[in-house]
C-alpha positions as CSV (number, residue, x, y, z in Angstrom):
1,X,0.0,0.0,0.0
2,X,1.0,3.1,-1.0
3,X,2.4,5.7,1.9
4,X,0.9,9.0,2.6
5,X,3.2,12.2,2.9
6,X,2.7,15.0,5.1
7,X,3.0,18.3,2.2
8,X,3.7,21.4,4.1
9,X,0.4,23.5,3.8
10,X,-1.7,20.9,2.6
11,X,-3.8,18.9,5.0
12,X,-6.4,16.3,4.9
13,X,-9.7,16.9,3.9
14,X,-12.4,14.3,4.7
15,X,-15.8,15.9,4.2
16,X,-17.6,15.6,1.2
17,X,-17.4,18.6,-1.4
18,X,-19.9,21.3,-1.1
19,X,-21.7,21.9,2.6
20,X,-20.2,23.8,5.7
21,X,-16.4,23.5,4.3
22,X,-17.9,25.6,1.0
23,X,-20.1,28.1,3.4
24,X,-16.9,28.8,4.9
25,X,-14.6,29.3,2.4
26,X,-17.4,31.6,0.7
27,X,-17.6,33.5,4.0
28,X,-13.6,33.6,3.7
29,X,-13.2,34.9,0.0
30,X,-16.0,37.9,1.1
31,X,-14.5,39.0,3.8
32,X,-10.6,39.1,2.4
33,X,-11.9,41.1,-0.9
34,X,-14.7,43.4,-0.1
35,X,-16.6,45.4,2.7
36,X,-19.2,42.9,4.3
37,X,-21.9,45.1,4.0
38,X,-21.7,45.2,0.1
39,X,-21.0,41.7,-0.7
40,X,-24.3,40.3,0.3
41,X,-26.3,42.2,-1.8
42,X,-23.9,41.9,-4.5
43,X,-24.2,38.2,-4.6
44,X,-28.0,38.1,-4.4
45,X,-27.8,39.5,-8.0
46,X,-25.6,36.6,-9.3
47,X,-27.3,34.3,-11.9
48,X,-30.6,36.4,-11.6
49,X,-32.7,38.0,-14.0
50,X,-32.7,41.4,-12.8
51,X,-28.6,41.0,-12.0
52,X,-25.6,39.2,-14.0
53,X,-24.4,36.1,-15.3
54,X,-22.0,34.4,-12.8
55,X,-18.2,34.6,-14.3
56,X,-17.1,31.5,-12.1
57,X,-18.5,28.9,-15.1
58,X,-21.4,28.3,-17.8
59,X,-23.5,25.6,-16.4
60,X,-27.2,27.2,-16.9
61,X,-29.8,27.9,-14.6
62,X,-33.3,25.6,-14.6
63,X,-35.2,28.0,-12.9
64,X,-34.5,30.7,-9.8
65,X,-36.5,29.0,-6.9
66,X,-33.8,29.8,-4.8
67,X,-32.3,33.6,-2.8
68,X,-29.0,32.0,-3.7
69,X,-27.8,31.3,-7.1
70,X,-24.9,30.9,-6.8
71,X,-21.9,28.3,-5.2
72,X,-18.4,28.8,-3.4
73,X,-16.3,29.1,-6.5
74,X,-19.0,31.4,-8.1
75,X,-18.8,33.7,-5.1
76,X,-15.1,33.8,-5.1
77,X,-15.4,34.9,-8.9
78,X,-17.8,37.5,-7.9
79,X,-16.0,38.9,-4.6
80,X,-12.7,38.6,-6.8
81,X,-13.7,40.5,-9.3
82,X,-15.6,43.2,-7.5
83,X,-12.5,43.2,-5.0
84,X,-11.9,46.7,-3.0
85,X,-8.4,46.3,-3.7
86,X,-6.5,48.7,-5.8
87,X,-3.0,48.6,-8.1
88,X,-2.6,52.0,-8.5
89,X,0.6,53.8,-10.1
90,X,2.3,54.4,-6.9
91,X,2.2,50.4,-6.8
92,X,4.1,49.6,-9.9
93,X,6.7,52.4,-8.8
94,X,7.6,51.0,-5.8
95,X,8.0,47.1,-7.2
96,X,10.4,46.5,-9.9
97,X,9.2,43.8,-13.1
98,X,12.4,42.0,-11.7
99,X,10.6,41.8,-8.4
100,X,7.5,40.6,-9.6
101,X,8.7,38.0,-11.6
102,X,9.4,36.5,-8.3
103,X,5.5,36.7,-7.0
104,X,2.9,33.9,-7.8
105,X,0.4,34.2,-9.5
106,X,-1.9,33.9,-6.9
107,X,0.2,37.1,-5.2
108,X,0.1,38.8,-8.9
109,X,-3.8,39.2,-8.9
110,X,-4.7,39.1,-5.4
111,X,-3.4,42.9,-5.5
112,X,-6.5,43.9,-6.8
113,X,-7.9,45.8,-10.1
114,X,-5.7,48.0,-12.2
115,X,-6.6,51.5,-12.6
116,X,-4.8,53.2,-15.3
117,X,-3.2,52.8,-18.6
118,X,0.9,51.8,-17.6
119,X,3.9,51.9,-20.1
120,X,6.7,49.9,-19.3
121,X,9.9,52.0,-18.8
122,X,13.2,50.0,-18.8
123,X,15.3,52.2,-17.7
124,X,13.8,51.9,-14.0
125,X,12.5,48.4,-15.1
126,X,8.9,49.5,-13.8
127,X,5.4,50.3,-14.9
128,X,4.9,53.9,-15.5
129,X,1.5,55.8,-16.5
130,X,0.7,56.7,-19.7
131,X,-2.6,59.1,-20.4
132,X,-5.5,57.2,-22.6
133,X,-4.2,59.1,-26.0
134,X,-0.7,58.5,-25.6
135,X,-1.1,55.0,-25.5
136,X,-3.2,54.7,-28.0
137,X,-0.9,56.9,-30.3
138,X,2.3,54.4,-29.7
139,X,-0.1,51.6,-30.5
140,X,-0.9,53.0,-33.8
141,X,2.5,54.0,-34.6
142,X,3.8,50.5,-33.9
143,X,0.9,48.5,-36.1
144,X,1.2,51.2,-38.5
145,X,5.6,50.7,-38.8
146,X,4.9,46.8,-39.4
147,X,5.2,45.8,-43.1
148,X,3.0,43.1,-42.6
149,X,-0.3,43.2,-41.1
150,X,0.5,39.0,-40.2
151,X,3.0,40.5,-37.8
152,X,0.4,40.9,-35.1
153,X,-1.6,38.6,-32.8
154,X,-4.9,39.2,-31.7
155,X,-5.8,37.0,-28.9
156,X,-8.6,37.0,-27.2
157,X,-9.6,35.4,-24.2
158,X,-13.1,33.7,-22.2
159,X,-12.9,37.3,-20.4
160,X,-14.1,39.2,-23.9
161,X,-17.8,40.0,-24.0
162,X,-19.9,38.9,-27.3
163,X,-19.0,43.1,-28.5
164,X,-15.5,43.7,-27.7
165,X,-15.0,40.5,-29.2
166,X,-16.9,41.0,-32.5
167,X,-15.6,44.5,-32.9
168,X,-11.8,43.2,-32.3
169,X,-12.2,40.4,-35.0
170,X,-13.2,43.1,-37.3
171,X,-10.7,45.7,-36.4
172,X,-8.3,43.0,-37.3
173,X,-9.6,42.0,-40.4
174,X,-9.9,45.7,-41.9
175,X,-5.9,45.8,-40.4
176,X,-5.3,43.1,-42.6
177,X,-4.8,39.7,-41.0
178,X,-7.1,36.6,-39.7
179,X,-3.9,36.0,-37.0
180,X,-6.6,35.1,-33.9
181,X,-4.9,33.0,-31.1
182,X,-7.6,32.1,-28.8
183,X,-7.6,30.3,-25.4
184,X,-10.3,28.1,-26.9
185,X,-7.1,26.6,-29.2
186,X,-5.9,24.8,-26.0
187,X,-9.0,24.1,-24.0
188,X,-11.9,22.4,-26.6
189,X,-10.8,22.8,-30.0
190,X,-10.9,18.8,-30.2
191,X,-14.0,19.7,-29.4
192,X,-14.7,22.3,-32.4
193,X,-12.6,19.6,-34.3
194,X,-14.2,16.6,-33.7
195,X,-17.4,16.9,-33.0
196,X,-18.6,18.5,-36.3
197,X,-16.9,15.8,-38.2
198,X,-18.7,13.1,-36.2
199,X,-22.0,14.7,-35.6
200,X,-22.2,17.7,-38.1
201,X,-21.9,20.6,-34.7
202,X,-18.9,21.3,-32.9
203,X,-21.4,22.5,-29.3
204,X,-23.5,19.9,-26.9
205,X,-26.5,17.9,-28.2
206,X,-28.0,18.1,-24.8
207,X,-30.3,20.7,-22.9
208,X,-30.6,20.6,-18.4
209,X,-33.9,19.2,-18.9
210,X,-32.1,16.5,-20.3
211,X,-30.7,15.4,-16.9
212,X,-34.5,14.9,-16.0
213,X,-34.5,12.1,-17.9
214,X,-31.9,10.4,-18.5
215,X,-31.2,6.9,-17.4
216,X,-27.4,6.8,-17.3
217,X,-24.2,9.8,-16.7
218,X,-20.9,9.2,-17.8
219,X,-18.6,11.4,-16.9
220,X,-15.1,11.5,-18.3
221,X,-12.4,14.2,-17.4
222,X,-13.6,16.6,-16.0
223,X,-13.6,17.9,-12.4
224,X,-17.5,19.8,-11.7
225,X,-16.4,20.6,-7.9
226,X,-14.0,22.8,-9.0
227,X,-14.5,23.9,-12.4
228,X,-18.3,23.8,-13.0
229,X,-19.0,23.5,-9.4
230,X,-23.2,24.4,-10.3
231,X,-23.2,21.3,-12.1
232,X,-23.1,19.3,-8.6
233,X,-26.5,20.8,-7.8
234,X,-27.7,19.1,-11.2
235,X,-25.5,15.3,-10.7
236,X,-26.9,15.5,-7.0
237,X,-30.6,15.3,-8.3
238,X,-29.6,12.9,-10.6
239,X,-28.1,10.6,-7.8
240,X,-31.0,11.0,-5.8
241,X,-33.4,9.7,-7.8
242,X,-31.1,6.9,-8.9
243,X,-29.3,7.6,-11.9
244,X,-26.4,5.6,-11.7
245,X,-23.0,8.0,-12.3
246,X,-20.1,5.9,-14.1
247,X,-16.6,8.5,-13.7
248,X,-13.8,8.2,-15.9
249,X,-10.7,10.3,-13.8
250,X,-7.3,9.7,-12.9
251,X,-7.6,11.4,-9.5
252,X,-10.0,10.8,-7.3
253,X,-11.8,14.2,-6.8
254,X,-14.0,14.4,-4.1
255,X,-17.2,16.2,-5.6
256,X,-17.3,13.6,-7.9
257,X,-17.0,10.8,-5.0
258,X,-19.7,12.9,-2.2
259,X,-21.2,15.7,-2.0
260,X,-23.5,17.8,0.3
261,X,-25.8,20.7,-1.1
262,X,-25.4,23.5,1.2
263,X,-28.9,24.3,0.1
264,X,-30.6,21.1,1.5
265,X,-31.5,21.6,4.9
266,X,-31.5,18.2,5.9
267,X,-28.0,16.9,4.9
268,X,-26.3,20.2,6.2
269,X,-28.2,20.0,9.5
270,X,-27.6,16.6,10.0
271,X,-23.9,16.8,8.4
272,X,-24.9,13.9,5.8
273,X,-23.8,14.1,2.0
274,X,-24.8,12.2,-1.3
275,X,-22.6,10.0,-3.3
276,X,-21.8,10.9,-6.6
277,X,-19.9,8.1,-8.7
278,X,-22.2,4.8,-8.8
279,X,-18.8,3.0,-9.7
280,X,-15.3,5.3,-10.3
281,X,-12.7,4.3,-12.6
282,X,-9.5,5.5,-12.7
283,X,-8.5,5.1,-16.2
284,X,-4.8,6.0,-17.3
285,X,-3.8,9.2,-18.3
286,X,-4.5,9.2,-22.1
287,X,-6.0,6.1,-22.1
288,X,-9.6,7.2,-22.7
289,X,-9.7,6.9,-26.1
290,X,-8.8,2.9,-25.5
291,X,-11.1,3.0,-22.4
292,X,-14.2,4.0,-24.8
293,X,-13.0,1.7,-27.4
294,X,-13.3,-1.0,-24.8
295,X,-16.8,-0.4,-24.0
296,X,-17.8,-0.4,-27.7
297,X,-15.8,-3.8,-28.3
298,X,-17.6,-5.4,-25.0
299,X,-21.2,-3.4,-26.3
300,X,-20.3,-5.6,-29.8
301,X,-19.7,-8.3,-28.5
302,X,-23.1,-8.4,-26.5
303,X,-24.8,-7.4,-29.5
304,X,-23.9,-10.9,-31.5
305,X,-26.3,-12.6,-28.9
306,X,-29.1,-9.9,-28.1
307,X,-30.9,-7.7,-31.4
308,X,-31.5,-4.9,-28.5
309,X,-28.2,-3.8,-27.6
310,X,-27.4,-1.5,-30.7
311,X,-30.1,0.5,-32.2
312,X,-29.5,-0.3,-36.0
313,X,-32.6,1.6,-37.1
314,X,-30.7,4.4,-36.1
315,X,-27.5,3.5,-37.3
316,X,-29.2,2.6,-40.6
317,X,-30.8,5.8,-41.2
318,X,-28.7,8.2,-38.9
319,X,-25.0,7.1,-39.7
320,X,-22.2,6.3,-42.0
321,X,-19.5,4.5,-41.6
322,X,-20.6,2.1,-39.2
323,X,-18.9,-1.4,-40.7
324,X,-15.5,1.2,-40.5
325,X,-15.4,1.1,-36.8
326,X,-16.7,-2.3,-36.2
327,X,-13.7,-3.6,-38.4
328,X,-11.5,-1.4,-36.1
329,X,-12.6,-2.5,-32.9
330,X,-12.6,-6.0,-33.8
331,X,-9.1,-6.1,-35.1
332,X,-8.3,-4.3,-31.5
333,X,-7.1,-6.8,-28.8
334,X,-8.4,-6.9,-25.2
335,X,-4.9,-7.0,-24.4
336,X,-3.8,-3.7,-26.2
337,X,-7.2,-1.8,-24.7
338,X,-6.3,-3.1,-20.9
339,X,-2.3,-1.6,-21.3
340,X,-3.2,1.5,-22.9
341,X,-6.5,2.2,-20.6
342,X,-4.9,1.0,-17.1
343,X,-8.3,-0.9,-16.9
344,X,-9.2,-4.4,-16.9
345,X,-11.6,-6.1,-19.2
346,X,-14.0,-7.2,-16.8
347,X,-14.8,-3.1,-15.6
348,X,-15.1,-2.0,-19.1
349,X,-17.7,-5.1,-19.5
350,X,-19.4,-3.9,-16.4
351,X,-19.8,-0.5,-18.4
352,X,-21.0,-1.4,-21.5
353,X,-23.5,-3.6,-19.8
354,X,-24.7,-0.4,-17.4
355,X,-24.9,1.3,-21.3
356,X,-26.6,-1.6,-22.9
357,X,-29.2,-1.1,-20.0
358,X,-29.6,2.4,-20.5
359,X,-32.2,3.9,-22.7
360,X,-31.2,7.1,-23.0
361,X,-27.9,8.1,-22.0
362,X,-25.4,11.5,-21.5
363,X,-21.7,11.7,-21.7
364,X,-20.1,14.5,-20.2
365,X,-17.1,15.6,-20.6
366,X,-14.4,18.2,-20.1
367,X,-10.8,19.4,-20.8
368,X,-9.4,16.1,-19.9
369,X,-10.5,14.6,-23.3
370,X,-9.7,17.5,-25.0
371,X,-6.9,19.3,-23.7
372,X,-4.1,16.8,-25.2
373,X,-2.5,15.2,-28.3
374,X,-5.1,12.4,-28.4
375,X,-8.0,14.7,-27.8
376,X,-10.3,14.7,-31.0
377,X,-10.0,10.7,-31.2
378,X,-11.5,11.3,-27.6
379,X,-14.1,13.4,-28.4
380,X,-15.1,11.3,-31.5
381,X,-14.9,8.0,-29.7
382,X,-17.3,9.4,-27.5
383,X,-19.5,10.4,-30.0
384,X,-19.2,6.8,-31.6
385,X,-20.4,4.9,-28.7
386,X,-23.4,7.2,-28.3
387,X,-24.6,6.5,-32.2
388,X,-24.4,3.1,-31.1
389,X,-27.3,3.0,-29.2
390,X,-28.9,6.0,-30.6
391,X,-28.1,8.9,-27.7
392,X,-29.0,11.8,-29.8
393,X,-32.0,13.5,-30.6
394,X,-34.2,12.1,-27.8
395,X,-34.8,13.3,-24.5
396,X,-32.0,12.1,-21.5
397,X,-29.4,11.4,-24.3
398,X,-26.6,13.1,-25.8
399,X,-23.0,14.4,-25.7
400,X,-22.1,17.4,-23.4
401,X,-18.3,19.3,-23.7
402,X,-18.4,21.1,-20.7
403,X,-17.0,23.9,-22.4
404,X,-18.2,27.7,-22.7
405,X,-16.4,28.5,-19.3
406,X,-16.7,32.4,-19.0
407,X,-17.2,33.4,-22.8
408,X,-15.2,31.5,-24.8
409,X,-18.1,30.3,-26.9
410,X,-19.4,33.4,-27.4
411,X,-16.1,34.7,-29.1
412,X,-16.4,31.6,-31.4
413,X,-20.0,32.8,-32.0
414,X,-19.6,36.5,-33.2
415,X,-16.3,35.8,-35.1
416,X,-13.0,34.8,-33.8
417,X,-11.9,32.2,-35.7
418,X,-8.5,31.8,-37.6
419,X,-9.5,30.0,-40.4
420,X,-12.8,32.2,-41.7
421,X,-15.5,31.0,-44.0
422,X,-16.5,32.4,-47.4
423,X,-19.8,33.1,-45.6
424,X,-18.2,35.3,-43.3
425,X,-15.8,37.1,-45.9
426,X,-19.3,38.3,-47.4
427,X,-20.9,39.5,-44.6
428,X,-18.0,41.8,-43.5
429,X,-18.1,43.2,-46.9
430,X,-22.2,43.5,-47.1
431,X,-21.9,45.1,-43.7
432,X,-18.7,47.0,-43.4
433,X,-17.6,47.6,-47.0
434,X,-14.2,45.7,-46.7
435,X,-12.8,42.8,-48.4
436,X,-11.4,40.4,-45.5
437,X,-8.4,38.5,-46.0
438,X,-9.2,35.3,-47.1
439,X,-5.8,33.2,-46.1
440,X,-5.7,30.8,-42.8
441,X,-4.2,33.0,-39.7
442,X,-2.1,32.1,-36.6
443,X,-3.9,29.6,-34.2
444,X,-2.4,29.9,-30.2
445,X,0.1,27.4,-30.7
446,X,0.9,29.0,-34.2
447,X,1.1,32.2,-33.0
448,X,3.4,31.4,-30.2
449,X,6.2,30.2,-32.3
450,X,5.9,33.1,-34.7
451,X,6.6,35.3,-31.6
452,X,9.6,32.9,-30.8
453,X,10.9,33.1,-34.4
454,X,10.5,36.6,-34.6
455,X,8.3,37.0,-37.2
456,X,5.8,38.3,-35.3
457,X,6.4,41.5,-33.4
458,X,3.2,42.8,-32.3
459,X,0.9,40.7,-29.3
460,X,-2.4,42.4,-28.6
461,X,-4.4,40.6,-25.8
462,X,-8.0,41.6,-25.2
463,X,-8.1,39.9,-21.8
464,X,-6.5,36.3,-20.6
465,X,-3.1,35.5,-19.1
466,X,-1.3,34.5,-23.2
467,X,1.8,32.8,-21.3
468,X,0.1,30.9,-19.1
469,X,-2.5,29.4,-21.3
470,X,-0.1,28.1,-23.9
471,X,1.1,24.6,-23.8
472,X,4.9,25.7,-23.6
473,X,5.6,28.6,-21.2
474,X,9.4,28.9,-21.8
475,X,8.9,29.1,-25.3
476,X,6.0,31.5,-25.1
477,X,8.2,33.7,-22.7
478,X,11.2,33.8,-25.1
479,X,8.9,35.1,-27.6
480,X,7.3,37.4,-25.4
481,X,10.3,39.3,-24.6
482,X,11.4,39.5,-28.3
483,X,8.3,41.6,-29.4
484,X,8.4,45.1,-30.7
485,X,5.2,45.9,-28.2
486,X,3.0,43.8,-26.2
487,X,-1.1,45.3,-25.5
488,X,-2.9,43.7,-22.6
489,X,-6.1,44.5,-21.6
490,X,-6.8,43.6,-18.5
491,X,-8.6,43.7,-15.2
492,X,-6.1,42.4,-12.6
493,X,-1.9,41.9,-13.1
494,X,-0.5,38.7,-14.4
495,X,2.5,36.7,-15.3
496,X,2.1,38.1,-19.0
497,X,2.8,41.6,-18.1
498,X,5.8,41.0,-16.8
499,X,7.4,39.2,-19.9
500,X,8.3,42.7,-21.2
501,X,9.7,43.4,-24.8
502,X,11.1,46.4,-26.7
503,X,7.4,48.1,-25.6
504,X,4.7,47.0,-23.3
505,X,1.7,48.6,-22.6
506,X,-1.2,47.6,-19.8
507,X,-4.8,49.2,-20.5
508,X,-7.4,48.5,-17.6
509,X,-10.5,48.0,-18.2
510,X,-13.9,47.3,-16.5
């Protein structure tokens, strides 16, 4: 058996997610950030008609029956953003950028919201201001010395709203370049990938009604206590009315093991919880891809005795390609699928028997499908085993990306997209009187090693932390610091700032 180790700072924690642990830390994050008087009334307005969308995560709201609308991580977003704190001027000229390269992250932000347009000056190696016109002037004067529009990146980030976004994708376009690095590039662009080319949409097939009536969950990388924590309120229904929860994770995270629903006077009185997971696998990392081929190969295999388990009526009329992935899975060995998954045969036929059962299923899923190499065979292995038993287009059934975390959906929606259609080239011109450029831009990853190479020399961020998101933040950092000017918009200080080039420029906004 394996040891336990004591980690300095880090102690045990054996209470389910959710309940008085999450009433505390809510109580904690209100009183660190903002004056108790104003937070209460602040958070009563979260997720309500009358108020504002919640920036913590995108799972929807059913229906406001409750005063509270909102969990621990969403007031943490809220009190965060709406912090008291300040980083003023006199701030940056009293901490060098060679100082803060030192702070964390967590030490970065926790100062509080910028308030005015900074320049950085290296001959002090600080932040200085710079008035609204000036700033804007060196901007222009920069984009306007580039020979090549295709020498800046526009990035934008889940913290652009549907019009800053729109009008930056068009500002771009009539610059001349379709060079949009997006933080959707590392987090669900299997999913934009995949999906489309398995299903015809790249978005979820599924609505929260759906989770009324479904029969079975399968939930596959992703972590809901943490990252879409509302989505416990909608698994702990499920669970209660006996729904059984299959997990697909390489950690064990408690939300998805217990949880308690701070707004269920019964379990937080009596200090109970609900379980989550009906059975919790463990697969390995990467291995889901085989994991999901296993289920199919055991669902095959009980459909050459029984003409119920797949739904050929469906697959007749609703598919292609069918005999394709039946030749695959067949030539695939149970030996192969138990290495690569880090599961044995037996629990992936205790799966596809708890599927085979179901008559209307939902797969959920989140950035630990999507978020590597093998991520679109993920997200369209996923969609195969659905087809097989016809999980789309009925109620209780379908796939659902947990994606759309802040607004990175929306910025899809109204426009930022690298690789732009002919539909869109002719809309800009109908509407604005341009002609767009028509070639391919820079993706994230594309965009980094431009920087790097030094053929780009101009990074404008609308929002986001650029050098964190990126999959390589050495590389990212090198070609940070080789740019002729670097534009962030921003709420809050991060690590980005700080990886200063020839010019770097912060602009706050609200």
């Amino acid at each position: 058996m394996a040891q336990k180790r004591d980690v300095p700072g880090i102690r045990a924690y054996s209470s389910p997610a959710g309940g008085w642990g999450a009433l505390m830390a809510t109580a904690k994050a209100v009183r660190t950030q903002m004056d108790v008087t104003e937070a209460p009334l602040l958070l009563l307005r979260t997720n309500k008609p009358d108020g504002f969308d919640c920036p913590g995560c995108a799972w929807p709201d059913k229906e406001h029956t409750s005063t509270f609308q909102f969990c621990e991580n969403g007031a943490k977003a809220v009190t965060w953003e709406a912090t008291n704190k300040r980083v003023t001027p006199e701030f940056f000229a009293s901490h060098t950028v060679t100082e803060l390269q030192q702070w964390s992250d967590y030490e970065l932000e926790n100062e509080g919201r910028l308030t005015h347009p900074m320049m950085y000056d290296s001959t002090t190696d600080t932040y200085q201001p710079i008035e609204w016109d000036a700033a804007f002037a060196r901007i222009g004067e920069a984009m306007r010395s580039l020979p090549d529009p295709n020498m800046v990146e526009f990035y934008t980030s889940g913290r652009a709203s549907n019009e800053a976004a729109f009008l930056f994708q068009i500002f771009a376009r009539e610059y001349g370049t379709n060079n949009f690095p997006d933080c959707s590039n590392m987090c669900h662009e299997a999913t934009s990938v995949g999906l489309p080319q398995s299903i015809g949409i790249g978005k979820g097939t599924v609505s929260l009604e759906d989770f009324d009536h479904c029969e079975l969950i399968i939930a596959m990388g992703h972590n809901p206590g943490t990252n879409h924590p509302r989505m416990m309120g909608t698994l702990h229904e499920c669970s209660r009315r006996g729904v059984p929860i299959i997990v697909f994770n390489p950690l064990k995270e408690r939300a998805l093991e217990r949880f308690a629903d701070p707004q269920n006077p019964i379990e937080m009185g009596t200090f109970g919880s609900t379980s989550i997971a009906s059975s919790y696998y463990q697969v390995k990392v990467g291995g889901d891809a085989a994991a999901l081929k296993g289920i199919m190969k055991a669902v095959l295999e009980m459909a050459a005795t029984s003409i119920e388990v797949l739904d050929r009526a469906f697959i007749t009329e609703h598919t292609h390609g069918f005999d394709a992935l039946v030749s695959d899975i067949e030539q695939t060995e149970w030996a192969d699928i138990e290495r690569a998954s880090g599961l044995a045969r037996v629990e992936l036929e205790r799966v596809a028997a708890a599927y085979a059962k179901s008559k209307a299923t939902i797969v959920t899923y989140g950035m630990g499908i999507t978020q590597h190499a093998k991520g679109t065979s993920n997200v369209q292995q996923i969609a195969n085993l659905l087809l097989l038993r016809g999980n789309f287009g009925k109620p209780g059934a379908g796939i659902c990306p947990l994606r759309g975390h802040s607004n990175v959906q929306g910025n899809r929606t109204v426009g930022i997209s690298e690789k732009p259609n002919a539909a869109m080239f002719a809309g800009i011109e109908r509407a604005f009187g341009f002609k767009s450029p028509e070639h391919h831009g820079h993706d994230a990853v594309a965009a980094m090693q431009a920087m790097a190479d030094g053929r780009s020399k101009v990074l404008i961020c609308l929002g986001g932390n650029f050098s964190i998101a990126l999959p390589d933040p050495v590389l990212c950092a090198e070609g940070m610091r080789r740019l002729d000017l670097a534009v962030h918009l921003n709420t809050k200080l991060n690590r980005s700032h700080l990886l200063v080039g020839k010019q770097s420029i912060i602009l706050p906004v609200l």
